[in-house]
N, C-alpha and C positions, 0 to 999 in steps of 0.2 A: 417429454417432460411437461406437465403441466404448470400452471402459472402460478401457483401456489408453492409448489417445488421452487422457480425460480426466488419467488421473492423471499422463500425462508431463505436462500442460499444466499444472496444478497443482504439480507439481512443478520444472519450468519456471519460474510464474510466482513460486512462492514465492523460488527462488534468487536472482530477478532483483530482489523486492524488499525482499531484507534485504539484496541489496545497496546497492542505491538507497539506504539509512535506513542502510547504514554508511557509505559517502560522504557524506550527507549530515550524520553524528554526527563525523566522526573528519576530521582532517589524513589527504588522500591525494596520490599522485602521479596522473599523465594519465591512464599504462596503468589505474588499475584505473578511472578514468571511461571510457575505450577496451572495458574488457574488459565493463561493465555493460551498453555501448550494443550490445554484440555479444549477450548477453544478450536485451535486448528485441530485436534484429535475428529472431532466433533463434525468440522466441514470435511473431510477424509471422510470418516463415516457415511456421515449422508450422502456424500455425492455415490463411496461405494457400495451402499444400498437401494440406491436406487437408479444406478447405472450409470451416473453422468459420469463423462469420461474428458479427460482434459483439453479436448478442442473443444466441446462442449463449456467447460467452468469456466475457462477466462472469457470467453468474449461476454459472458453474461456478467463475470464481475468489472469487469473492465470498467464499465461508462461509474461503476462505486469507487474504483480504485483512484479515478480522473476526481470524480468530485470531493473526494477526502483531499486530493492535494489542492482543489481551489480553497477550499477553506481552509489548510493548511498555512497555505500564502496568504488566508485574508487575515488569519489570524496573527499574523507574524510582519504583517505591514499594519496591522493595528496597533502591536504591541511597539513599534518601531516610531511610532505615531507619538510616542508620549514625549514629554519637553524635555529638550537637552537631546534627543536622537536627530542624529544628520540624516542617516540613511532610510526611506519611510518604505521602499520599495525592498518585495523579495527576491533577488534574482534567480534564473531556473539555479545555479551550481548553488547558490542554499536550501535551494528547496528540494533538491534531490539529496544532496546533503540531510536534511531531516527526515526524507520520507525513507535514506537506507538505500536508498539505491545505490550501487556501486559504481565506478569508474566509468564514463562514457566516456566518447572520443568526440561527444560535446554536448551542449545542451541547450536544446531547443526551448525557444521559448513560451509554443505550443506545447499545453499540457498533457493534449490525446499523442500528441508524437514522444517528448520524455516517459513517459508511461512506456508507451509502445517498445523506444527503443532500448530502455531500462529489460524488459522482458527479452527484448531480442539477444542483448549483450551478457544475460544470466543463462538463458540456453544453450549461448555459443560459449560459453566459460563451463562450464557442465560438460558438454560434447570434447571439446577437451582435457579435462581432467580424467575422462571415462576414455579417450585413446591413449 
């Protein structure tokens, strides 16, 4: 894959998930559920055109999926920041809470490890559903 591939895919994949986290923050209409799912149609595509196959895609998206949740949390202790708010800090169980990630059996305060183990506990939830 050359480097050009990767940074459309990254770049790709980041559009596709801050849209995903504003859908799922904000009152929207269908079209922009329509336009997101076009979106991830989109990174499918490319990756299945030009061969990249999924041990390949994550770890290239990985280090975009990490930094959308730092600014997630910077965003969200800024907004926490304004007068009359107690709490200025986002703990990981809120921030996995908005990024969508499902149920862990905890949460790490490292954001390369919640990521990680966000991925690991949707695999083993899949694997299951498919026995």
């Amino acid at each position: 894959m050359t480097h050009e591939q990767e940074k459309t895919l990254r770049e790709m994949y980041r559009d596709a998930r801050w849209g995903q986290l504003g859908l799922r923050l904000c009152a929207v209409n269908v079209r922009d559920f329509l336009a997101n799912d076009k979106q991830w149609d989109a990174i499918t595509d490319f990756c299945h055109v030009h061969g990249i196959e999924l041990e390949d895609y994550w770890p290239m998206v990985l280090p975009v999926e990490e930094r959308i949740c730092m600014q997630v949390k910077e965003m969200v202790e800024q907004e926490r920041q304004q007068p009359g708010r107690k709490c200025p800090r986002c703990v990981p169980r809120d921030l996995a809470g908005i990024m969508g990630y499902g149920p862990l059996p905890f949460y790490p305060a490292n954001i390369g490890l919640m990521v990680a183990l966000e991925r690991l506990c949707r695999r083993e939830r899949r694997a299951h559903e498919r026995a």
